[in-house]
Structure formats: C-alpha cells, structure tokens
PLY file of the C-alpha trace (Angstrom):
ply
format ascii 1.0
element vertex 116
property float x
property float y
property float z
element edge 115
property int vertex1
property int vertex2
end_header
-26.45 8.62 -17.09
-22.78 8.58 -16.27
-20.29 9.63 -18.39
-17.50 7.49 -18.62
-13.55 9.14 -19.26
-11.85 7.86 -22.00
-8.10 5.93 -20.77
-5.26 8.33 -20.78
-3.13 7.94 -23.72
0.21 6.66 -23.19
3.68 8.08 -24.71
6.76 6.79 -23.75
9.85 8.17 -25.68
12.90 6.90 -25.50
16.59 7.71 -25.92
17.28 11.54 -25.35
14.59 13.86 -25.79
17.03 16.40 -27.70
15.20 19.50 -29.23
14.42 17.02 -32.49
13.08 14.36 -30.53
11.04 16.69 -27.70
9.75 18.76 -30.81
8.54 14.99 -32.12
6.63 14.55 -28.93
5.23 17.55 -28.72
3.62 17.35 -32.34
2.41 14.00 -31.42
0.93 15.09 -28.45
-0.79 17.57 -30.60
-2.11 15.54 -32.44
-3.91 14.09 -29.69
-5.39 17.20 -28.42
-6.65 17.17 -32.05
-8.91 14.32 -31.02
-10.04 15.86 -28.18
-7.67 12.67 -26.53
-7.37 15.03 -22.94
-5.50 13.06 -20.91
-2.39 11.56 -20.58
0.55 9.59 -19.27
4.18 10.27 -20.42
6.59 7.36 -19.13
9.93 8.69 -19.23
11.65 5.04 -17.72
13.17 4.91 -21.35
14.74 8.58 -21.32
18.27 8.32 -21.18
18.57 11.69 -18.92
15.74 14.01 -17.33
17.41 16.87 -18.58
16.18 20.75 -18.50
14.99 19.94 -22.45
13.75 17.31 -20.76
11.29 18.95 -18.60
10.97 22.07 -20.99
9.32 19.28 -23.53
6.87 18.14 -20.17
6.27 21.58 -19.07
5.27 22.44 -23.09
2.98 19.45 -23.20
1.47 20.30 -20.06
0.43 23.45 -20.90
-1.01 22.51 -24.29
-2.84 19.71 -22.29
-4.35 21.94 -19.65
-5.49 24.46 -22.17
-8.34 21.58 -23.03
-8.78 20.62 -19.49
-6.90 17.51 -19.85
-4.11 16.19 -17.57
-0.92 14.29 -17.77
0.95 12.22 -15.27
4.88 11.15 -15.07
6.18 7.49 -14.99
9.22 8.04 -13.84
11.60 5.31 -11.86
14.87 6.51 -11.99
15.92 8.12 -8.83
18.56 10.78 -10.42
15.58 11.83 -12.59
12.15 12.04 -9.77
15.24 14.03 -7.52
15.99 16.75 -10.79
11.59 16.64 -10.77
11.14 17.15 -6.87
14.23 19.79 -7.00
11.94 21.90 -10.09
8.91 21.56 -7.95
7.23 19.62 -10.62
6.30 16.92 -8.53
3.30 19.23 -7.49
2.11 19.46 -10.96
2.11 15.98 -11.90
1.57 13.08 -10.53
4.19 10.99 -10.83
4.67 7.40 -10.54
7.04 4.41 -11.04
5.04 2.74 -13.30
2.29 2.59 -16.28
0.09 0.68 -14.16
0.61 3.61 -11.12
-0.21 6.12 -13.45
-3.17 4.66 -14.73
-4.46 4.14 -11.24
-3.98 7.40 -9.95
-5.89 8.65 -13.44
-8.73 6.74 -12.65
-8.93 8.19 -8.75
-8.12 11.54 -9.72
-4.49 11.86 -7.45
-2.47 14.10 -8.99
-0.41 14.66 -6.02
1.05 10.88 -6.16
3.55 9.70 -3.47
6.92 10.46 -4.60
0 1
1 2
2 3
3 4
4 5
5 6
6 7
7 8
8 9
9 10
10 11
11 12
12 13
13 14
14 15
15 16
16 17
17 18
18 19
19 20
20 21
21 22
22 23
23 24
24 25
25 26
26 27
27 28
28 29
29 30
30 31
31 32
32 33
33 34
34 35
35 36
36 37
37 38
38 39
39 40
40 41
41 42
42 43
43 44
44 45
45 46
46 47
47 48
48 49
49 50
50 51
51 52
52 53
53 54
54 55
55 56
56 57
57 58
58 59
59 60
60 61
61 62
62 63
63 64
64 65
65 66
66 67
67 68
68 69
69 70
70 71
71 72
72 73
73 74
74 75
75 76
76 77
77 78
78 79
79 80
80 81
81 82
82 83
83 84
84 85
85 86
86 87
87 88
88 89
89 90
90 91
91 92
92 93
93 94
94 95
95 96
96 97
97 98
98 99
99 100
100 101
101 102
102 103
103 104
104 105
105 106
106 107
107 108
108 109
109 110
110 111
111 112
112 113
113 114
114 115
C-alpha cells in the first residue's frame, strides 16, 4: 500500500511581520504541528520587507517544523528579499520559489534545494 503525503499547508502573511505579527504566525503554525499538519509553504510575496524579524520568524518556524520531521518551503519573488535570503545562506535550507504553484511542485518531488 502506498502512503500518500498530505498537501503542504499554505501561510502567506502579509504587511510587516513585526514581533506581533511574526509571534501570530508562529502560533498559527503551531497550531498546525498540533495536527500533525508537517509540511509547509510560507509565501512571503505579500511581506512588505524580508527583514532580520523577518527571517528570525522563518528560522523559528523551521525549527518547530523539523522537530516533527516536517518541512517548509519559501515563495518568495521579490529580488531585494531572495538577495537578503541567499546573503543568510538560507537558500540552502529552504527551497525557495517564486510562486505557490513552484512550491507545491518542488513539495511533491522532494527539491529542497530549488533554483534560486
């Protein structure tokens, strides 16, 4: 019998992802891992600024994600914002991809390491 993975779930916050707001997404992303919901894609095209509370609220979901085996992949278009990613070596954590559709894709074959 083959097990089949659930889809990843999707966030995709927008504005500025402020302590308030990051500390949001984090507790909802808890509440995933709650449900045993492992994996996931965080598009970030609505983020005002990829900031360092930015990727401090990534890295945090990340490693509450990994702890259950799960993964999580970047939708990320904004050039300013995938340079700050490849410049804090994140790119080789997640994948990361221009769009929802991207992500999804490289979910279901397994490429974390996405073309940047």
């Amino acid at each position: 019998m083959i097990e089949s993975v659930p889809a990843p779930i999707v966030s995709a916050p927008t504005g500025h992802l402020d302590d308030t707001a990051g500390d949001a997404l984090v507790d909802t992303i808890k509440g995933h891992i709650e449900r045993n919901e492992q994996h996931h894609i965080l598009d970030l095209r609505a983020v005002h600024e990829v900031d360092a509370r930015t990727i401090r609220t990534i890295i945090t979901i990340h490693r509450k994600i990994v702890e259950i085996g799960g993964s999580v992949r970047l939708v990320i278009e904004n050039p300013k914002a995938l340079r700050y990613i490849k410049l804090t070596a994140l790119a080789r954590v997640f994948g990361v991809y221009p769009t929802p559709e991207d992500a999804l894709a490289g979910f279901v074959a397994d490429d974390r390491n996405a073309p940047l």
